[in-house]
Structure formats: C-alpha cells, structure tokens
N, C-alpha and C positions, 0 to 999 in steps of 0.2 A: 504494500500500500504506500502511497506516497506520501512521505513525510508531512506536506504542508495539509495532508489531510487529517492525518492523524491529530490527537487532542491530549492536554496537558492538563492537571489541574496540579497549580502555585498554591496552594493555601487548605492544609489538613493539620489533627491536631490527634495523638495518640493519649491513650494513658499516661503519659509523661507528663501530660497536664489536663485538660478537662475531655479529653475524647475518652469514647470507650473501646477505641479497638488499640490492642497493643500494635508494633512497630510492623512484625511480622503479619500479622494479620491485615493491616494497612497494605502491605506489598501484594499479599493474596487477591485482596480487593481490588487495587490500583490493575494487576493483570487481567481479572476477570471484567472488569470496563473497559478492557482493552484502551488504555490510557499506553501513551507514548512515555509519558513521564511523571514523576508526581513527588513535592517536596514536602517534608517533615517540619511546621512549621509550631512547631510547642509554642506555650508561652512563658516567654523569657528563660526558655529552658532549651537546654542540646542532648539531657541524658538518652531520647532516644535513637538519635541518628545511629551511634554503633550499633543498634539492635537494628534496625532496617537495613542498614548496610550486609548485617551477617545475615539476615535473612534471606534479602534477596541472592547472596550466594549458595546458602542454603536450598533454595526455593528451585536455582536456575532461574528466575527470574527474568524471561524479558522486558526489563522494564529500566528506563534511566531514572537514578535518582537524584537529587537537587538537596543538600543538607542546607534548611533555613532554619526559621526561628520568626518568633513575635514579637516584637519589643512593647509594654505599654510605658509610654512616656506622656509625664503631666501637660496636660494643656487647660489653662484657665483653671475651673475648679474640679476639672477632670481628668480626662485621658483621652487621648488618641494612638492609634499603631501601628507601628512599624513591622513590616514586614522583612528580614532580610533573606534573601537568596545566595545560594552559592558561598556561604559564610566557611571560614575556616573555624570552625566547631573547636578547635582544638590550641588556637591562638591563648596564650595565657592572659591576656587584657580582656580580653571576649570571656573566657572563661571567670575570672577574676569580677566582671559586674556582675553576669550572668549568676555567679554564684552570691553576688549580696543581693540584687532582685530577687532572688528566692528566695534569702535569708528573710528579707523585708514581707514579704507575701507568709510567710509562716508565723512571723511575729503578728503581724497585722490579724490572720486567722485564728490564735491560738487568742487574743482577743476579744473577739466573733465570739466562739465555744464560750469562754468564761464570763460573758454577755447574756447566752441562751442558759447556762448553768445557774448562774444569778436570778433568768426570770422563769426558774423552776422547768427547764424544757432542758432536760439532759443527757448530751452530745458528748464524745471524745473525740479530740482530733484523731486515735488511731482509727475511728467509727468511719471519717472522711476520707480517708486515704484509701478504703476498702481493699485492705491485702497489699495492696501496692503500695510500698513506703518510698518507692522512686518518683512518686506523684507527686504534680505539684499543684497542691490544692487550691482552686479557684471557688466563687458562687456557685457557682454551675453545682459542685459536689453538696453546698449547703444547702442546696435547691433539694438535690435528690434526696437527702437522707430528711428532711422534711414531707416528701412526699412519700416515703420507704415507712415514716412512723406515722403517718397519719393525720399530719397537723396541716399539713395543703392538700389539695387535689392535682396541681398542678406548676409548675414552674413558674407561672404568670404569676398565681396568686402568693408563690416564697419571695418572687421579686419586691411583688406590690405592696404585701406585709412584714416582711420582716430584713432582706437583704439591698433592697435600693438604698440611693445615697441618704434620701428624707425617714430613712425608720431607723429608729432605736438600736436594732443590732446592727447597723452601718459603722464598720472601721473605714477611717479613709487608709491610703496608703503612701507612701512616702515615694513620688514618679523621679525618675532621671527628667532632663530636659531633650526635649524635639533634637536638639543640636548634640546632646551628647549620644543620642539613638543613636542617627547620622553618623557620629563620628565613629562611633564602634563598629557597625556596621562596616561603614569604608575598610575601615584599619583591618578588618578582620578579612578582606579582600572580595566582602560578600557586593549587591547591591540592595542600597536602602529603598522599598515600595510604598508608599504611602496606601494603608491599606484600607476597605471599602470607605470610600472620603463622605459618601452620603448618608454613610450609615451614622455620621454625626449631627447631621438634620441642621446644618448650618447655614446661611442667608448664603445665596449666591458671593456676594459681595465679600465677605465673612471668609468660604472658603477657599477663593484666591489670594486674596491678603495669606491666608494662610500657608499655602502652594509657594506662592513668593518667598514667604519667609523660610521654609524647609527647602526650597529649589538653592538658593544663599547657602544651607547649610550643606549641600550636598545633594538631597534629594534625586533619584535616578528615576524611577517611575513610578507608578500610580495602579490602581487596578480599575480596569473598567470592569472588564466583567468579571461578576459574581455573584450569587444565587439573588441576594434579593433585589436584581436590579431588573428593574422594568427595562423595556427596550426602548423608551425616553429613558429612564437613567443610563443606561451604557450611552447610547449617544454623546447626550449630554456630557460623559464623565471621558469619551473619546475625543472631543471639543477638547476638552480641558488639557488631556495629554498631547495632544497638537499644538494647541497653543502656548502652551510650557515646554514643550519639548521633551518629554518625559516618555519613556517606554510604557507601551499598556502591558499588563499584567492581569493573570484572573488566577479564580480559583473557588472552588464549592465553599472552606471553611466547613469543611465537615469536622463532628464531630461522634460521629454514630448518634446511638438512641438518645445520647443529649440532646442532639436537634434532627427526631424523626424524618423530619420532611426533607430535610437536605441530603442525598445520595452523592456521594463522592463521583468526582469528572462530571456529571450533569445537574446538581445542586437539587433544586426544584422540578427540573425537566429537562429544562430548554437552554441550560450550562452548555457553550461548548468553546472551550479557552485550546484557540490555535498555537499549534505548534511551534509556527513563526516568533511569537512572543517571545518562547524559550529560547529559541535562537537568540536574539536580541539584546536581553538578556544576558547569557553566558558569553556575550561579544565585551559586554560593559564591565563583567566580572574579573577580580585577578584569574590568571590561567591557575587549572588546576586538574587533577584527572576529570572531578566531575562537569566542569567546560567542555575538556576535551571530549567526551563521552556522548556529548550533544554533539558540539562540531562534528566532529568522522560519522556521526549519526544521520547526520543532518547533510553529509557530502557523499554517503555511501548510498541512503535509501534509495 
C-alpha cells in the first residue's frame, strides 16, 4: 500500500498514565488498525516507551514507533499541552523534569486522597494506581475509582462534583512554563506540538496571541486533527498551521475504556491522520533511528 495512504495516529496514552491498555497491548492495537505508525505519548511521563519498544520486537510488529510524551505546562490559571515527538526518552535533563513533574503530580494527588479521607469517603492512593505502581496517577483514575465505589455514575458527574478546578477536593498543581515545555522538548531532540489548541475553548483572538507566543519559544507544530474536531474545527485549526507555519499533527488521544468513544487511529470514526505528517515531522526532528525508521519507510514503500 502506498505510504501516503497509509494512516498514523501522534497522540495515545498507556497505563503509564491514565490509558488503560499497557504498552504492548497499544502495539497489538496500533497493528490491528492497520496504522503505519503510532507514538506513546504519557503524561509527562517516558516509563512506557521501553515496554512498547520491546514489545513490538517481541510482537514482530509491523509497525513504526515514534517515542513522545505530554507535557502539561501552566497557562493563566490552568494548563495547556505539549505534545512532544520523536523525544530522546532517555536524555538526563528530559529525564530529570520528567521525573519532578511526576514527583509534583503524586504530591498534588496524595493531597486529593487525604481530602476525600477527611470528608469520610475512603480512598488509598495504592486503590488509584490499580496494581500498576508505574502509573502515573491522573483525574481520570479519581474518576474511576468513584464510579468502581458507587458515589458517581459517571465521569461527568466525578468531574462536576468533586474533581474540577471549582470543588473542594480540587488540588491545583505546580505547571512548568509554555517556554520551558518548549525548551525540553527541543533539547531533548524531540518536536514541540501544541496539542488539541481548541480543546481550550479560547476566543479566536486569545489563541493566536497564544500561537505567537509559543511559535517565539520554539513551537514546531500544532494538531489539527483529532477526535473531537468537527470538520470546521480541522479546517479552521489547518488555517492556523498555514498561517504560522507550523507542521499539522493529529492523533485519537486515546485512552481505552477511559474514553469509550475514542478508538485508536480513527478516534470517533472519521480520524484519519496522514502519513505525510509523520514525514514532516521526523524531517524537523534530531536524527535518530526512530526518524530514520520513517524516512527508508517512507523512501522504500
């Protein structure tokens, strides 16, 4: 099949952070959708690229893989993220935030618990991590184990009452800054994506100023497509990559049964992130085998 038909999905998330398929089972997946390629993109977390990596050797795998990561970096009274691709996983400064972003994310949660403990609803963090202690606990797991004991019915309503920013058990967290995402990123030879940009519900206006300002720091691309994007949002969010200059990027952001509705490489359905991209991408990347691996891919198909 020719390459440029073939289909990629930039943006999945294992048990390493709030997905629920491990690394290996992610690559099983990624074959059976007959994807071209598909990057590990944790949050703020790399522990499970070596497990994808051995897997897919294990597996025989046809499949390229792309070791990323998610960065959340503060913005205003919140967050936005970073997507990085092609990252060297294994850089000690990369490794070195990476592992206080996590440290931060554990402190911040084991806060959480002794919040829900105090208002008599009684949780362990080992209860969140479910077996997996290489996990790195996000909402997403305080959601589930609320709806596992019977105090929600649903994610929406663990959001609504008890984990959004405006309710009681809300920790904030302690964000890097946009520019030092960027800079990690770079350094670590990956590229920085500014990732679903709408999913921040920002004024037109609002999220170019913001574009600007991460474009300054580094900034390499953006994602257009991605599960929840209407086909006026991709447009719209292709304008934007045109107009900055920035490589389009996509990706489902699956997550397994966390978020039912989204299937890995075609999200909601109608997902379908060009192989081109990839390309484009590992062009803008430091060289590396997993560059190389697209290139001769991409020059043999």
């Amino acid at each position: 099949m020719n390459n440029m038909i073939k289909t990629v999905d930039l943006h999945t998330h294992s048990t390493f952070s709030d997905g629920t398929f491990s690394p290996a089972e992610l690559v099983k997946k990624a074959v059976e959708k007959n994807l071209a390629a598909f990057a590990l993109t944790d949050h703020d977390a790399v522990g499970g690229i070596e497990s994808a990596i051995t897997a897919i050797k294990e597996q025989n795998a046809p499949i390229l893989f792309v070791p990323g990561t998610e960065l959340s970096v503060g913005y205003k009274d919140g967050d936005i993220h970073m997507v990085g691709l092609f990252i060297d996983y294994k850089n000690l400064a990369f490794t070195k935030i990476s592992d206080l972003l996590v440290s931060r994310r554990v402190e911040r949660n084991k806060e959480m618990v002794a919040k829900f403990n105090n208002a008599s609803i009684n949780m362990t963090y080992e209860e969140l991590q479910e077996g997996n202690p290489d996990t790195v606990i996000t909402r997403a797991h305080f959601a589930r184990w609320l709806i596992k004991h019977g105090i929600v019915k649903n994610a929406a309503e663990a959001f609504d009452k008890y984990l959004d920013t405006h309710c009681p058990f809300y920790v904030p967290r302690k964000y890097i800054t946009p520019e030092e995402g960027i800079e990690l990123i770079l350094e670590s030879g990956g590229v920085p994506i500014l990732a679903h940009p709408l999913h921040y519900k920002l004024e037109e206006k609002e999220l170019e100023t913001l574009i600007v300002r991460l474009k300054a720091a580094g900034l390499k691309g953006m994602e257009a497509k991605y599960s929840n994007h209407t086909a006026q949002d991709e447009t719209y969010a292709r304008k934007l990559c045109n107009k900055y200059e920035l490589l389009p990027s996509g990706g489902s952001d699956f997550h397994g049964s966390n978020k039912p509705a989204i299937d890995m490489g075609t999200g909601r359905g109608t997902l379908s992130v060009p192989f081109e991209y990839l390309i484009n991408i590992a062009k803008a990347a430091k060289p590396s085998e997993f560059t190389k691996n697209v290139l001769d891919y991409a020059e043999n198909a």
